[in-house]
C-alpha positions as CSV (number, residue, x, y, z in Angstrom):
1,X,-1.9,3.4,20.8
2,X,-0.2,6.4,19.2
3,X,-1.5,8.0,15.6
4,X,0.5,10.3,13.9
5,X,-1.1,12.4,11.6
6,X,-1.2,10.5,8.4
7,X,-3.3,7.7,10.2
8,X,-0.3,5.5,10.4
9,X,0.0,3.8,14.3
10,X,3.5,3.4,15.4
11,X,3.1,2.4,18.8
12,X,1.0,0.2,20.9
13,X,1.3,-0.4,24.6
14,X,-0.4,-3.4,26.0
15,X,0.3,-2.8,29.4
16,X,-0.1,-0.2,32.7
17,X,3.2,2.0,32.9
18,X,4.5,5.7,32.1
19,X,5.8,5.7,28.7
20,X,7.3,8.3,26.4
21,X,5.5,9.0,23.0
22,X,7.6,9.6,20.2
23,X,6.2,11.6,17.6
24,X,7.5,12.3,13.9
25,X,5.0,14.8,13.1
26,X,3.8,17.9,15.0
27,X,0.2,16.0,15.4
28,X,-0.5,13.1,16.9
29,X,-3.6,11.4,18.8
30,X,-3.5,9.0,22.1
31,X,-6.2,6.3,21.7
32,X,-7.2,4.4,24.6
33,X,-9.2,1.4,24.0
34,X,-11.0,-0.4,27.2
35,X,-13.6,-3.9,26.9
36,X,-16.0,-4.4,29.1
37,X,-19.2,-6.7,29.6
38,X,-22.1,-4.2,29.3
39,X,-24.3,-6.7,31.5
40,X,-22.0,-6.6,34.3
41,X,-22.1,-3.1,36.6
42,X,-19.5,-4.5,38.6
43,X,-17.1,-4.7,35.0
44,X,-18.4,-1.1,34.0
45,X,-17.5,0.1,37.3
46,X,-14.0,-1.5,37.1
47,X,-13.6,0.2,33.7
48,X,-14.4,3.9,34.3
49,X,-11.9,3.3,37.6
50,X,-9.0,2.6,34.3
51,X,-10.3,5.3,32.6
52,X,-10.6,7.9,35.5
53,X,-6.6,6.9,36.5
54,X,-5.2,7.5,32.8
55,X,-3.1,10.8,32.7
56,X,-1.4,12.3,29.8
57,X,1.8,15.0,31.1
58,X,4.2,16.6,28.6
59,X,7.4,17.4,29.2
60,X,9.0,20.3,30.6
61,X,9.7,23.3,28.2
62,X,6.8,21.3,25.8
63,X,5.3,24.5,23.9
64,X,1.6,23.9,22.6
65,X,0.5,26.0,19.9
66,X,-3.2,27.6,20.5
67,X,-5.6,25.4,18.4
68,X,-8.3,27.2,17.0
69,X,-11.0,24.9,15.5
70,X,-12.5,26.3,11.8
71,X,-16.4,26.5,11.6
């Protein structure tokens, strides 16, 4: 799911594919949210497989400002 910057969540994606993120702010977060059964290696295994083939590319001519975090 996408969160722009006020907290508001204007997109959700429910299944595998490449999708473009439209943002309306200059800040917004990607949340990925997984279950798995705890008890079961097997299911925790399959779930950091997901999680290890998630990938997040801008687009060409994207400029990032520097963040610098405030102590």
């Amino acid at each position: 799911m996408i969160m722009q910057n006020d907290d508001f969540t204007d997109q959700v994606f429910y299944s595998p594919g490449a999708f473009d993120i439209k943002s309306q702010t200059k800040f917004a977060a990607i949340i990925v949210r997984t279950q798995v059964n705890p008890s079961d290696p097997e299911d925790i295994n399959s779930v950091h497989q997901l999680q290890n083939n998630i990938t997040v590319t801008r687009s060409e001519g994207t400029k990032v400002k520097d963040y610098k975090p405030v102590n």
